[in-house]
DOLUM-551935 format. One record per residue (C-alpha): chain; residue number from 1; residue in three letters; y, z, x. Coordinates in Angstrom, 3 decimals. Each point is the difference from the previous one (the first is absolute). Example, Ala and Ser with C-alpha at 12.3 -4.5 7.8 and 13.67 -1.06 7.14 Angstrom:
2
- chaine | num | residu | yy | zz | xx
- A | 1 | ALA | -4.500 | 7.800 | 12.300
- A | 2 | SER | 3.440 | -0.660 | 1.370
END
This chain:
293
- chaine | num | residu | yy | zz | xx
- A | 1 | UNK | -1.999 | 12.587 | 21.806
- A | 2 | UNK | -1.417 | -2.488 | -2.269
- A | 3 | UNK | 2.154 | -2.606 | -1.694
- A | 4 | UNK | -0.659 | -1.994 | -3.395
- A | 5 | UNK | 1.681 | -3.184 | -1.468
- A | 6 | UNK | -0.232 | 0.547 | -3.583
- A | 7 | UNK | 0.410 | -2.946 | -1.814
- A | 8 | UNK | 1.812 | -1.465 | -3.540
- A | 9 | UNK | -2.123 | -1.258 | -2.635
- A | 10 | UNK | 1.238 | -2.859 | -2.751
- A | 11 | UNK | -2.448 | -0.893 | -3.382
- A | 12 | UNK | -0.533 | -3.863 | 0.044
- A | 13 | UNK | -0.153 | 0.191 | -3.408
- A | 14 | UNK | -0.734 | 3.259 | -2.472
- A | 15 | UNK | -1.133 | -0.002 | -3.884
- A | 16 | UNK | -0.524 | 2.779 | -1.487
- A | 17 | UNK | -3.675 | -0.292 | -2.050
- A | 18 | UNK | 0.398 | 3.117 | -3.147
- A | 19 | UNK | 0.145 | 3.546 | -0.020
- A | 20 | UNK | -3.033 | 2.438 | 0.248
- A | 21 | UNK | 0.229 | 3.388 | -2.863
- A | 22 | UNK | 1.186 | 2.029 | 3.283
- A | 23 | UNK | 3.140 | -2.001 | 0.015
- A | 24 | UNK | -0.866 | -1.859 | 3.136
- A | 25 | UNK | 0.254 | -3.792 | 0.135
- A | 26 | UNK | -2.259 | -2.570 | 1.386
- A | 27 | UNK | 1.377 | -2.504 | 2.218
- A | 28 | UNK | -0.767 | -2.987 | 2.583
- A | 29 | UNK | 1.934 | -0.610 | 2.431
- A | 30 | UNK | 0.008 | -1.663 | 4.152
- A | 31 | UNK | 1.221 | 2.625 | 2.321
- A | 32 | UNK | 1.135 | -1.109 | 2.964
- A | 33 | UNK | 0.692 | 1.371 | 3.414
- A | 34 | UNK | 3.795 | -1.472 | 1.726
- A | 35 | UNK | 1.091 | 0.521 | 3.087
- A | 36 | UNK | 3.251 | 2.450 | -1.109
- A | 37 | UNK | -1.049 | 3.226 | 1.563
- A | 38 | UNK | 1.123 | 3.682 | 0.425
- A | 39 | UNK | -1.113 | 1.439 | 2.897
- A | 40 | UNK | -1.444 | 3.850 | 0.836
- A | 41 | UNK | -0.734 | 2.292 | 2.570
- A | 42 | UNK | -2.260 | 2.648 | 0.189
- A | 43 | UNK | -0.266 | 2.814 | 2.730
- A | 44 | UNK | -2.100 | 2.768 | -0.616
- A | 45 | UNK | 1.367 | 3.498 | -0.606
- A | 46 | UNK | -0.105 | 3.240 | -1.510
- A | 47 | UNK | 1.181 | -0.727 | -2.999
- A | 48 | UNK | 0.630 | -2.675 | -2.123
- A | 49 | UNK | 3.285 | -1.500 | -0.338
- A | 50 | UNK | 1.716 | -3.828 | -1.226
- A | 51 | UNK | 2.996 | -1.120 | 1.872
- A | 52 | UNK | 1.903 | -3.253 | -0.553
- A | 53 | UNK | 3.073 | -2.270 | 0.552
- A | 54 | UNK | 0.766 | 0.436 | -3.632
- A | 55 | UNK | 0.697 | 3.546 | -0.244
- A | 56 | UNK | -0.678 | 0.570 | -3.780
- A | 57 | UNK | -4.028 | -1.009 | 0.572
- A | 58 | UNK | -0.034 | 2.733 | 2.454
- A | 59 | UNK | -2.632 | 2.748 | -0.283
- A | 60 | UNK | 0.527 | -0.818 | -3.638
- A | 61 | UNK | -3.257 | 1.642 | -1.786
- A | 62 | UNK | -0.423 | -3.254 | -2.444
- A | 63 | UNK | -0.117 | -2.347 | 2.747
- A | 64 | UNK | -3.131 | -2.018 | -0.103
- A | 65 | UNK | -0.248 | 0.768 | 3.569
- A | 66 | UNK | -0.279 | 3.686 | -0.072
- A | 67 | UNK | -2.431 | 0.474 | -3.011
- A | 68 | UNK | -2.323 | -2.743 | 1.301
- A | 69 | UNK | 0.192 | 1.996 | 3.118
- A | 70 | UNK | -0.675 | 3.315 | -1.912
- A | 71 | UNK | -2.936 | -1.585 | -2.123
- A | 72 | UNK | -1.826 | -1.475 | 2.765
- A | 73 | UNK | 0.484 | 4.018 | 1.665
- A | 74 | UNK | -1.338 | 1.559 | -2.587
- A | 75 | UNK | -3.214 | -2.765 | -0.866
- A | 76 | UNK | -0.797 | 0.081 | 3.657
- A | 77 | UNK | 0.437 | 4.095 | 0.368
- A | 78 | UNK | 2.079 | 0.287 | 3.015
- A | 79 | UNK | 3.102 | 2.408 | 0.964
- A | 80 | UNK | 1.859 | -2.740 | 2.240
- A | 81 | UNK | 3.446 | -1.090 | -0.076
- A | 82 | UNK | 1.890 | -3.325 | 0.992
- A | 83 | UNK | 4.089 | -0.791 | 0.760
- A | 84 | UNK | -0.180 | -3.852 | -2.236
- A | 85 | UNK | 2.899 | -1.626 | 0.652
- A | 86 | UNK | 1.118 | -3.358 | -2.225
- A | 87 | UNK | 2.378 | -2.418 | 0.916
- A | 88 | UNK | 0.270 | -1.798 | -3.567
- A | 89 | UNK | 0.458 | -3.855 | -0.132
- A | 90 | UNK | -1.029 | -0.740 | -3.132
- A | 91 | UNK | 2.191 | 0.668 | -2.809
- A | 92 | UNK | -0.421 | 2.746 | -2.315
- A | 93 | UNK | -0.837 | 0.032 | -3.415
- A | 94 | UNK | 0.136 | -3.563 | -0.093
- A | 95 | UNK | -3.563 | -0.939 | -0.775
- A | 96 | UNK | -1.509 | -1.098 | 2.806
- A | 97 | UNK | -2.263 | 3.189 | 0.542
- A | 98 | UNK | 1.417 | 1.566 | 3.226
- A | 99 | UNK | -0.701 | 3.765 | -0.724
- A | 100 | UNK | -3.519 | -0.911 | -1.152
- A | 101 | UNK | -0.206 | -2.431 | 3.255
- A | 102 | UNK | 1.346 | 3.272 | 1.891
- A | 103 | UNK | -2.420 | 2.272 | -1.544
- A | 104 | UNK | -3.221 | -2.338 | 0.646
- A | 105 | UNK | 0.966 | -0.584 | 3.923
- A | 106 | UNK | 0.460 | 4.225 | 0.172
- A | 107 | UNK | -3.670 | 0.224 | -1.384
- A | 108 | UNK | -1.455 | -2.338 | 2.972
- A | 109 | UNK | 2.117 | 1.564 | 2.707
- A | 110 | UNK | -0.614 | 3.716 | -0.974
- A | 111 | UNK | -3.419 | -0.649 | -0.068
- A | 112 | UNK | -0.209 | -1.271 | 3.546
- A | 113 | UNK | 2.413 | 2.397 | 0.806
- A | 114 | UNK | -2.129 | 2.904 | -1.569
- A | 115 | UNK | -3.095 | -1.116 | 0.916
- A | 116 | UNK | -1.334 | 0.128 | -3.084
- A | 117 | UNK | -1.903 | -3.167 | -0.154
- A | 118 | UNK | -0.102 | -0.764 | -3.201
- A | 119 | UNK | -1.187 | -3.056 | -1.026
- A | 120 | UNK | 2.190 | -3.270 | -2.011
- A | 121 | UNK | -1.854 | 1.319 | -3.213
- A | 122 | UNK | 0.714 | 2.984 | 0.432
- A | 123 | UNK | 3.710 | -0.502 | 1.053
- A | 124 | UNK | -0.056 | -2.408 | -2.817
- A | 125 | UNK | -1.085 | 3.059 | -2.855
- A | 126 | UNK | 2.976 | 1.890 | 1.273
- A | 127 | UNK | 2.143 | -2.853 | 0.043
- A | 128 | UNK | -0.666 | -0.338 | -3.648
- A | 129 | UNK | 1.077 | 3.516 | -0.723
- A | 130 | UNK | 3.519 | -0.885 | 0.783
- A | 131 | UNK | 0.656 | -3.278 | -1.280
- A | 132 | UNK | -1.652 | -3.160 | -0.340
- A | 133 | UNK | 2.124 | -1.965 | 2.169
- A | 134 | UNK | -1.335 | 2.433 | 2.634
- A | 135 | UNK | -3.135 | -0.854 | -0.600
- A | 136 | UNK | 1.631 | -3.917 | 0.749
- A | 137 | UNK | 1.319 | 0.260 | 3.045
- A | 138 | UNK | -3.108 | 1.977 | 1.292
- A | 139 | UNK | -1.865 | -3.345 | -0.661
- A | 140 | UNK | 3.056 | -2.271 | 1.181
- A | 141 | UNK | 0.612 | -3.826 | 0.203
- A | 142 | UNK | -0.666 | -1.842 | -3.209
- A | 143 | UNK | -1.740 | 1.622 | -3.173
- A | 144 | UNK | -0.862 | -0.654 | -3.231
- A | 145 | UNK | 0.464 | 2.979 | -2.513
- A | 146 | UNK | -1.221 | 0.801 | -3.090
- A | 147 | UNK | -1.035 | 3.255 | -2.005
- A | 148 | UNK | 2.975 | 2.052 | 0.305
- A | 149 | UNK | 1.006 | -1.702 | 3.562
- A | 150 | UNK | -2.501 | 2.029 | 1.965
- A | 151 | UNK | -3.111 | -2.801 | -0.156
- A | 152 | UNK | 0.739 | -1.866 | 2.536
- A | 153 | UNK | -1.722 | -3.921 | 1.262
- A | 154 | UNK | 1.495 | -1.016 | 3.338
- A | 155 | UNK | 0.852 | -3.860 | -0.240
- A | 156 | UNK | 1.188 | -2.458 | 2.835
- A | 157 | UNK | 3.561 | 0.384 | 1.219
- A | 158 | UNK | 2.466 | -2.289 | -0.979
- A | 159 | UNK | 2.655 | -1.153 | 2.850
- A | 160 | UNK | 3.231 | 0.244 | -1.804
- A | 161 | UNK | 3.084 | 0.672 | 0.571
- A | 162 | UNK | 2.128 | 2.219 | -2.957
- A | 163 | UNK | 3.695 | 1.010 | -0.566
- A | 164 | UNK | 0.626 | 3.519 | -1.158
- A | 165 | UNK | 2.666 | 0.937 | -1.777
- A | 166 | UNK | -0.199 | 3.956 | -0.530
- A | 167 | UNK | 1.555 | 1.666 | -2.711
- A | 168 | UNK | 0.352 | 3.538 | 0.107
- A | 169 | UNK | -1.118 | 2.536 | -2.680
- A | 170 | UNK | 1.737 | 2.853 | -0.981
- A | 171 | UNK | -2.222 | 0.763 | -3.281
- A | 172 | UNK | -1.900 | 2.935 | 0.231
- A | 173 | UNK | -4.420 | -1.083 | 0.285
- A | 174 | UNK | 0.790 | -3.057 | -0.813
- A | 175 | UNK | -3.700 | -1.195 | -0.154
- A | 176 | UNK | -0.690 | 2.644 | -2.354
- A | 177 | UNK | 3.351 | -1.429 | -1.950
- A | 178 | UNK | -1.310 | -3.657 | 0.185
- A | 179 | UNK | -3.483 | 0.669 | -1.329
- A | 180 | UNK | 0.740 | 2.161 | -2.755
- A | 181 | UNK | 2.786 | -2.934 | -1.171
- A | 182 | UNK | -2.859 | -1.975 | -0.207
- A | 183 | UNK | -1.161 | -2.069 | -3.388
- A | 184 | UNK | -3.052 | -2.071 | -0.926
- A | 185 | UNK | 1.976 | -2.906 | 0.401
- A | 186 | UNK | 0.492 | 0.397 | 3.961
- A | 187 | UNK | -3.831 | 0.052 | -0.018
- A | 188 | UNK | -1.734 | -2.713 | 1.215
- A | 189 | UNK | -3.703 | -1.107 | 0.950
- A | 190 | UNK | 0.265 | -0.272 | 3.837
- A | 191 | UNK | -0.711 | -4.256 | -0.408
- A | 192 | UNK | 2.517 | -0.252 | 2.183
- A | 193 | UNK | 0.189 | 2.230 | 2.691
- A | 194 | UNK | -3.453 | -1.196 | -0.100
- A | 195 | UNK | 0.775 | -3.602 | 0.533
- A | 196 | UNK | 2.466 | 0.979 | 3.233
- A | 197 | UNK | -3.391 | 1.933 | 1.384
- A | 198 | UNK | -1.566 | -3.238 | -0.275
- A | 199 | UNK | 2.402 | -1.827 | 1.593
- A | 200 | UNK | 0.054 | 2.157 | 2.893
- A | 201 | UNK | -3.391 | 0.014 | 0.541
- A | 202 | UNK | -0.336 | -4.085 | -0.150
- A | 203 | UNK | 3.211 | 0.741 | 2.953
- A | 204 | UNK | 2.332 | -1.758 | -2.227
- A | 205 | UNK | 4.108 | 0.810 | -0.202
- A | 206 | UNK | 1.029 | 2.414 | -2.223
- A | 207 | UNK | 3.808 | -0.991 | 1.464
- A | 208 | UNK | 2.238 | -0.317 | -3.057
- A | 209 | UNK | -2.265 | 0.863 | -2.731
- A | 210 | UNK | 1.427 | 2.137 | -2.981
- A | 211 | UNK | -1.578 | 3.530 | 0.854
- A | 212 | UNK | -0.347 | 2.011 | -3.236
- A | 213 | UNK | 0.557 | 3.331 | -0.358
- A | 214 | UNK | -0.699 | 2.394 | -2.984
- A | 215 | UNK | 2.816 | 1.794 | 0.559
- A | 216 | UNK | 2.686 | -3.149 | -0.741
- A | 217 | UNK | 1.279 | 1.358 | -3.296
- A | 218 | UNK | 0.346 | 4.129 | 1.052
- A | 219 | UNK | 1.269 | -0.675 | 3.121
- A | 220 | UNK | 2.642 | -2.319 | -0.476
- A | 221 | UNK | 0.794 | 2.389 | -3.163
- A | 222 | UNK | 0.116 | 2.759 | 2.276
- A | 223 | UNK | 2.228 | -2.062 | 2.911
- A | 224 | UNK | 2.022 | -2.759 | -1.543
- A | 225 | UNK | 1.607 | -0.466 | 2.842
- A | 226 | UNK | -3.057 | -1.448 | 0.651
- A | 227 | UNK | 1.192 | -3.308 | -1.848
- A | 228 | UNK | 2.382 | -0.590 | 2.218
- A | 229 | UNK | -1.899 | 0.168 | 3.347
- A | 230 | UNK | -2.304 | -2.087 | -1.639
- A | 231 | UNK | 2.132 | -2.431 | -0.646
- A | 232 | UNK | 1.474 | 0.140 | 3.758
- A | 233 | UNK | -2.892 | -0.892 | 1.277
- A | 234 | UNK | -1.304 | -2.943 | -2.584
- A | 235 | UNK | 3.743 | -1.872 | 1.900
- A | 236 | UNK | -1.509 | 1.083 | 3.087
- A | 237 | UNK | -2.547 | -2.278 | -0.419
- A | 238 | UNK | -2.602 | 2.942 | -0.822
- A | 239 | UNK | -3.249 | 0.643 | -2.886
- A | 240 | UNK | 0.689 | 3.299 | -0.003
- A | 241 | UNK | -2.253 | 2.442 | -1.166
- A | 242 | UNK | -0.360 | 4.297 | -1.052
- A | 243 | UNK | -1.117 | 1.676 | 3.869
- A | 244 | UNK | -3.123 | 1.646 | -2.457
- A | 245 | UNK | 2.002 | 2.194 | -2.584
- A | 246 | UNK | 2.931 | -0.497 | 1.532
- A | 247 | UNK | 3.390 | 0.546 | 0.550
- A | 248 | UNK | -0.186 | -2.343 | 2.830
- A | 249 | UNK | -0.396 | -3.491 | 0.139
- A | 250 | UNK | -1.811 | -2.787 | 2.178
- A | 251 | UNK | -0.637 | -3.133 | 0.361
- A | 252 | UNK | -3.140 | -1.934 | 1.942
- A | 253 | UNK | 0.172 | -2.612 | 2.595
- A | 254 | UNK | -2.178 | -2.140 | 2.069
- A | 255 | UNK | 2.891 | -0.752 | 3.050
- A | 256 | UNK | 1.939 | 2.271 | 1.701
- A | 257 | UNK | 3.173 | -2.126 | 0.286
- A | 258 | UNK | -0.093 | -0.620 | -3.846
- A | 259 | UNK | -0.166 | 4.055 | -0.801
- A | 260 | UNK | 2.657 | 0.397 | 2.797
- A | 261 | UNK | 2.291 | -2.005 | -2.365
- A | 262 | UNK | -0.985 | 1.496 | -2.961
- A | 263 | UNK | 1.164 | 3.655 | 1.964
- A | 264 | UNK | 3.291 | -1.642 | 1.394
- A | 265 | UNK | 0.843 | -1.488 | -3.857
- A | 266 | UNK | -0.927 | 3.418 | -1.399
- A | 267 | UNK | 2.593 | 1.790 | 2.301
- A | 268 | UNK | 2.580 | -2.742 | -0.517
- A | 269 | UNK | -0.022 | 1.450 | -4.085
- A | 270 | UNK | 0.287 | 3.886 | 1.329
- A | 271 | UNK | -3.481 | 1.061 | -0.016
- A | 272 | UNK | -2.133 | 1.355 | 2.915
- A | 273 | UNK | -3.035 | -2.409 | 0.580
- A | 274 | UNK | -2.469 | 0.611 | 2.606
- A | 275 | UNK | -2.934 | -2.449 | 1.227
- A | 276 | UNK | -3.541 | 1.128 | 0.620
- A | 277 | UNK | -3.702 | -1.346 | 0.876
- A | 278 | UNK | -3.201 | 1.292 | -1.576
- A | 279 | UNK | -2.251 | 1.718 | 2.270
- A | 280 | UNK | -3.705 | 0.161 | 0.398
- A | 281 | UNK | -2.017 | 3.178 | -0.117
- A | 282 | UNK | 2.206 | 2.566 | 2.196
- A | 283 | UNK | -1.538 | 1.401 | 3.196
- A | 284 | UNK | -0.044 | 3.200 | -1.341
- A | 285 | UNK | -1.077 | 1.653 | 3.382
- A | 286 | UNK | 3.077 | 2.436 | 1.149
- A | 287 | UNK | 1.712 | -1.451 | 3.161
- A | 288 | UNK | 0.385 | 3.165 | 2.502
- A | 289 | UNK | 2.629 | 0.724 | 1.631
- A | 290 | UNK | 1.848 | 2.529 | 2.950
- A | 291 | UNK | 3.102 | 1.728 | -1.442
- A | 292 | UNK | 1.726 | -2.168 | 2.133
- A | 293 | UNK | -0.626 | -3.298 | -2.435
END
């Protein structure tokens, strides 16, 4: 058995740059690795299956898990199954990447589980095939991304401490939604994502700082009850800011105690709130493990 923590991702800070003629947009953004985290199990079998402990992801063909699983099969040329089993933590279609996180950490254990042996770049061209985000998570920690999210420049990690407040999403490809809602005016030139790279590098706080996001205007259009969680957490005591496109919503924090407030203020109004910590560049080595574990 082999066992991978598959972790969340937040954007400290996303604008998006234009729009290339094929309809895809140019952004920069800070990806960034925290420590909310599905976990999955791998065992290797005949044929290849996806249980969970939420029954609708399930051997569901569209799962992230099961056609990452499938790609890296057919790139690689081998007839071998797996039973995957995910035990999901992070919540769904909320933003915070947890299908592509679960897709990227079923690349690195298949391959050891395999044998395969292919290498990060190569891992990393398949990754690409199914999302970008994959192609994130494969790298891990704390990136700077630019092109169409999938250029990625690893920058120091910043110890912080964030509140979560996850809002669901029941629209139908909502990325694809959000993007094509987009206008010229949402553009901007990246000044100042660029300006919170900066700061990271110099290891300054980015605790508190307005985050922007591209995707202010369609969002909120798309989820006004987005103005009122918002609002919930500016009494808390928050900055809150878009988790990347959204629908959730963060905030940053240098001390523990002060986002544990935040949370317990947040909860007060009727909202979930959950504190996490950033995390450096993931061990991404599979932990193995007897049956027993």
């Amino acid at each position: 058995m082999l066992t991978m923590s598959a972790h969340a991702k937040v954007n400290l800070g996303l604008e998006i740059l234009g729009r290339r003629p094929n309809g895809y947009h140019d952004v920069m953004t800070i990806l960034q690795e925290i420590d909310l985290a599905d976990r999955l199990t791998f065992v290797d079998a005949a044929e290849l299956t996806l249980g969970s402990n939420l029954p609708a992801l399930a051997d569901d063909p569209d799962n992230l898990v099961l056609r990452a699983a499938r790609r890296l099969r057919d790139v690689a040329g081998v007839r071998r199954g797996a039973e995957i089993n995910l035990e999901k933590l992070i919540p769904i279609a909320a933003g915070l990447g947890g299908g592509s996180s679960d897709a990227a950490a079923t690349l690195i254990a298949l391959n050891r589980l395999w044998d395969i042996g292919m290498s990060r770049a190569e891992l990393l061209n398949v990754a690409r095939e199914i999302g970008t985000d994959v192609a994130f998570f494969l790298a891990g920690g704390t990136q700077l991304a630019t092109g169409l999210g999938d250029l990625l420049e690893p920058l120091p990690r910043p110890y912080l401490w964030l509140v979560l407040v996850p809002v669901f999403s029941s629209v139908p490809d909502k990325t694809r939604q959000l993007y094509a809602a987009l206008r010229p005016d949402d553009w901007s030139d990246g000044r100042q994502v660029a300006e919170i790279a900066a700061l990271l590098r110099a290891g300054k706080s980015i605790a508190r700082l307005p985050l922007p996001s591209g995707f202010s205007r369609v969002t909120l259009a798309m989820f006004p009850e987005l103005a009122n969680a918002l609002a919930v957490m500016r009494r808390a005591g928050a900055v809150p800011s878009l988790c990347g496109a959204g629908p959730s919503i963060m905030s940053v924090h240098d001390d523990h105690d002060e986002a544990r407030r935040v949370a317990e203020n947040v909860r007060r109004d009727g909202l979930d709130a959950r504190v996490a910590r950033t995390v450096g560049v993931a061990e991404r080595i599979p932990r193995s493990s007897s049956g027993g574990e």
